[in-house]
C-alpha positions as CSV (number, residue, x, y, z in Angstrom):
1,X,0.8,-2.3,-20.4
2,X,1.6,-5.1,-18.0
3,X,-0.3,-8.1,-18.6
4,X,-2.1,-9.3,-15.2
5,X,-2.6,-12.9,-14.8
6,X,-3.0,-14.8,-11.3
7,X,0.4,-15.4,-9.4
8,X,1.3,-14.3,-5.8
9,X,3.7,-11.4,-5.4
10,X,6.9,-11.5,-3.2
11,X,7.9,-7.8,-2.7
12,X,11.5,-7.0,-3.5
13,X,14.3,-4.2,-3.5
14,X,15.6,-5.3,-7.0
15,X,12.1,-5.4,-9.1
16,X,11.8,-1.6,-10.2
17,X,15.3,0.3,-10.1
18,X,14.3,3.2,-12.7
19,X,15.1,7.3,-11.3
20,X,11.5,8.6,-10.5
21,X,10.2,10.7,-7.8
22,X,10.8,10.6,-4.8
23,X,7.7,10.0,-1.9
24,X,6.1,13.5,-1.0
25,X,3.8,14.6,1.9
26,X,0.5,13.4,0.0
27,X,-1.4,15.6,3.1
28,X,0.2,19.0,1.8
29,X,-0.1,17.8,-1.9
30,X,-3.4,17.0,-2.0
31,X,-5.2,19.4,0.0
32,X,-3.2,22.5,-1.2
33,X,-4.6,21.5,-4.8
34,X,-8.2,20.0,-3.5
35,X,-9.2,22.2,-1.2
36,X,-7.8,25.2,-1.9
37,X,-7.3,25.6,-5.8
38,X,-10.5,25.8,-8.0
39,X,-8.7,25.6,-11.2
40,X,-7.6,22.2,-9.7
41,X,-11.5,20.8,-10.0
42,X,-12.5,22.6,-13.2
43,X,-9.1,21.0,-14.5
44,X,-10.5,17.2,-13.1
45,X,-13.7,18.0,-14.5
46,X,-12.5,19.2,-18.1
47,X,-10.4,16.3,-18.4
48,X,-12.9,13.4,-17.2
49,X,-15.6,15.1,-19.7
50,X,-12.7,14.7,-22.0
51,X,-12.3,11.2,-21.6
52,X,-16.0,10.5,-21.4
53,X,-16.8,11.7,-24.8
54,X,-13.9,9.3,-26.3
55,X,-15.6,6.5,-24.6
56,X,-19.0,7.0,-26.3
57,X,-17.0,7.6,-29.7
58,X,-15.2,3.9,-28.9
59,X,-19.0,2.2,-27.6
60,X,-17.1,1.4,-24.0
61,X,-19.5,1.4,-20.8
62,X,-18.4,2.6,-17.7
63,X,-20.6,3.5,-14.5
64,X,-19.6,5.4,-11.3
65,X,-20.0,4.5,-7.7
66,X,-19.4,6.3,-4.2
67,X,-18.6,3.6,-2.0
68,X,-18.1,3.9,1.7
69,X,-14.4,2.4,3.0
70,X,-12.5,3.1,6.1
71,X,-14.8,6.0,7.2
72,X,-14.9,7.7,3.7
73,X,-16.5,7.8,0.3
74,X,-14.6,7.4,-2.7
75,X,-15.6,7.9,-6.2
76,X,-14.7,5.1,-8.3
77,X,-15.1,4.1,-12.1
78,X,-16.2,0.6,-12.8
79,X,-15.5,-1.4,-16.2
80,X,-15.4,-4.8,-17.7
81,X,-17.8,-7.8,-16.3
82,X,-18.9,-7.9,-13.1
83,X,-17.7,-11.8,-13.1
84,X,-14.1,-10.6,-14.2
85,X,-11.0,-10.9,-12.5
86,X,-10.6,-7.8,-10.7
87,X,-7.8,-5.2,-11.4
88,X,-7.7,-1.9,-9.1
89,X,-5.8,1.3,-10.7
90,X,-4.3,4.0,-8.7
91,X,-3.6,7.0,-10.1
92,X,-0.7,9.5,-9.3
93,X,-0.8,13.0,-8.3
94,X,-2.7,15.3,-9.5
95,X,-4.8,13.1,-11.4
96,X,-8.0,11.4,-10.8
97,X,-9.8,7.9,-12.3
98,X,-9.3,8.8,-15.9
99,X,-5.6,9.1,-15.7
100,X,-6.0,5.2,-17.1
101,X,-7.7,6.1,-19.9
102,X,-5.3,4.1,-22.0
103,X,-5.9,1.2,-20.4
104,X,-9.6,1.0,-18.8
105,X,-10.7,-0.1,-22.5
106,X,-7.8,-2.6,-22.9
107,X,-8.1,-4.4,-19.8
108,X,-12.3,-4.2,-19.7
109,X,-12.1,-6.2,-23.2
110,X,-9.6,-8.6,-22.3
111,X,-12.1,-9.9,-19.8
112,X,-11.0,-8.1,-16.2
113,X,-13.4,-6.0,-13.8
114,X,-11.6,-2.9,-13.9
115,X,-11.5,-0.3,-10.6
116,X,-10.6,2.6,-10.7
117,X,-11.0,5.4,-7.8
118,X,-10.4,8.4,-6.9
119,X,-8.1,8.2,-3.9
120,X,-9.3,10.4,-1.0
121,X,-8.4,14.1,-1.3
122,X,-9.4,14.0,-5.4
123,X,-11.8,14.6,-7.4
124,X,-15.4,13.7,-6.2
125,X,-13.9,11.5,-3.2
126,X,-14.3,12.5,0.2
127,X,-11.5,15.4,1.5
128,X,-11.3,15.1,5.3
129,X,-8.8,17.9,6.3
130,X,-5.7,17.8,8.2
131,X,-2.5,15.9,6.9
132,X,-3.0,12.9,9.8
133,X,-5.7,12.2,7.3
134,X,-3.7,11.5,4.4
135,X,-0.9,8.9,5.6
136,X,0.4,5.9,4.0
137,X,-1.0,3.2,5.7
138,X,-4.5,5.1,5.7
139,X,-4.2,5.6,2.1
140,X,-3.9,2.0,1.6
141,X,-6.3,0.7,3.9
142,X,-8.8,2.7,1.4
143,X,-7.9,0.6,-1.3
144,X,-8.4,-2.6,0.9
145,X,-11.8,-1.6,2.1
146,X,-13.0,-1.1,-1.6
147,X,-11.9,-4.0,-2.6
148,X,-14.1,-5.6,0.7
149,X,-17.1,-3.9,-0.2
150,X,-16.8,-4.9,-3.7
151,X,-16.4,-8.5,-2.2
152,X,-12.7,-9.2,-3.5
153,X,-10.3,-10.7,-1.2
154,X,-7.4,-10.9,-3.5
155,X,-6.6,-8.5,-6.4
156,X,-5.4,-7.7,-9.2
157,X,-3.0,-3.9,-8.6
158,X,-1.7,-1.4,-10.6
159,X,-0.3,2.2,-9.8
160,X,1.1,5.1,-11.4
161,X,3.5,8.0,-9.6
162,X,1.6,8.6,-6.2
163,X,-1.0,5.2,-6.6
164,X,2.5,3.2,-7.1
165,X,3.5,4.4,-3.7
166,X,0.3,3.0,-2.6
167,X,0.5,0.2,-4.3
168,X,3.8,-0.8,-3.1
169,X,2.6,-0.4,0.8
170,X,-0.3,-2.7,-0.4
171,X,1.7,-5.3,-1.7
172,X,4.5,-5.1,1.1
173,X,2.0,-5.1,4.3
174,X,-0.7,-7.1,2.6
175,X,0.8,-9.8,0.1
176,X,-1.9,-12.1,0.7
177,X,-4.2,-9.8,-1.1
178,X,-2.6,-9.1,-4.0
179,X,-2.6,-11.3,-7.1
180,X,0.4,-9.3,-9.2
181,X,1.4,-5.8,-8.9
182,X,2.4,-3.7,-11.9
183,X,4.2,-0.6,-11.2
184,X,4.9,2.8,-13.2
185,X,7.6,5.6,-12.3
186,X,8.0,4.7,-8.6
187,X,10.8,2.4,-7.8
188,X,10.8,0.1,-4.5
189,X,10.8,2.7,-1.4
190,X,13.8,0.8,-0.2
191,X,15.6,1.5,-3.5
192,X,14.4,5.3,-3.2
193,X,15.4,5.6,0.2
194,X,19.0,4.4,-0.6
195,X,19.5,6.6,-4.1
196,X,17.6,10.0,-3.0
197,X,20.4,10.8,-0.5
198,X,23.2,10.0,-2.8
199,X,22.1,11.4,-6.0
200,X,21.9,15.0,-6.6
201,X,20.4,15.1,-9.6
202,X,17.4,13.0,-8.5
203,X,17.5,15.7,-5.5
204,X,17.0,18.4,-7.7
205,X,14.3,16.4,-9.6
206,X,12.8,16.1,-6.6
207,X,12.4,19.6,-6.3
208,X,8.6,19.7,-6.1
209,X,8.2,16.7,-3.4
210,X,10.2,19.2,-1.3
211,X,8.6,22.3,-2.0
212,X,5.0,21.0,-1.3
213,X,6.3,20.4,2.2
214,X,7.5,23.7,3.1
215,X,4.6,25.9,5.0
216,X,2.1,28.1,4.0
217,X,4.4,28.9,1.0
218,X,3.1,26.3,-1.6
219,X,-0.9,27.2,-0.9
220,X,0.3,30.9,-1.5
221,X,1.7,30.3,-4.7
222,X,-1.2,27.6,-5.5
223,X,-3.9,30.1,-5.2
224,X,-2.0,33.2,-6.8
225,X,-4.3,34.3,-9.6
226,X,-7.1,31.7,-8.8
């Protein structure tokens, strides 16, 4: 785990260079598996019950909160004191809150206010349909009206997969608001943008970001047997 401590954050092309995935239509993603795939929930719910139980077993508190941001509700998980230096966690696709479950304990007893939501289109968050819905910038202005109605005007970031892409328009559009921004599995959209074409085996890696945008295809599969 990255350890967070208060500096500013000065995006740049040469930070993250590791292959990873390459940036998907979050729209198709997300509501083909959301709104359309019941195994999808009862797999969320399974997994947060999961997670739950280990927190009781470890004596950790955590409480829940649907907070209203940029004309939505998002479920999020709060940990840590209230007075701590806040951290916000976005998690990739198709996960929900507790796909930090590693690290909600670690960072709530090292003294941070941990946040941790569901981005819109998972789990208990709000689902507005249509893809216009689900666009980058959108996506990150979420995360920046949590933070304003948790009263935070800089923060603390840290994303996984689909969150890192998130978190990289965050800390490229909004600097100012960002305190230091740790990064898993997603390297810097310029550096993605540059390799993807080039590379044939990230291509082929790449296989589902592709699929997911082809039509009505992907729900058919996604709801074969459901």
């Amino acid at each position: 785990m990255v350890a967070l401590h208060t500096n500013s954050y000065a995006p740049s092309p040469s930070i993250h260079r590791d292959r990873s995935k390459t940036r998907l239509s979050v729209g198709r993603c997300t509501l083909i598996l959301s709104l359309r795939c019941e195994s999808y929930v009862v797999y969320q719910t399974h997994c947060a019950n999961i997670f739950l139980q280990g927190l009781e077993k470890k004596d950790m508190t955590i409480s829940f909160e649907t907070l209203s941001t940029n004309g939505i509700h998002l479920h999020t998980a709060l940990a840590g004191p209230k007075d701590g230096e806040p951290v916000f966690l976005l998690h990739g696709f198709p996960e929900a809150w507790f796909g930090w479950e590693a690290q909600i304990g670690p960072l709530a007893e090292a003294g941070f206010r941990v946040i941790v939501p569901d981005q819109r289109g998972y789990n208990l968050s709000d689902k507005p349909i249509g893809v216009s819905n689900y666009g980058m910038n959108i996506l990150a202005q979420d995360i920046l009206g949590l933070a304003d109605a948790l009263g935070y005007e800089r923060f603390h970031l840290a994303g996984h997969d689909f969150g890192a892409m998130v978190s990289w328009n965050l800390a490229m559009h909004h600097p100012a608001r960002i305190k230091r921004l740790a990064i898993a599995n997603v390297p810097h959209p310029t550096v993605m943008q540059n390799y993807l074409p080039t590379h044939l085996s990230q291509i082929l890696k790449s296989w589902y970001a592709f699929f997911f945008q082809l039509p009505n295809l992907p729900e058919r599969i996604v709801k074969a047997k459901n």
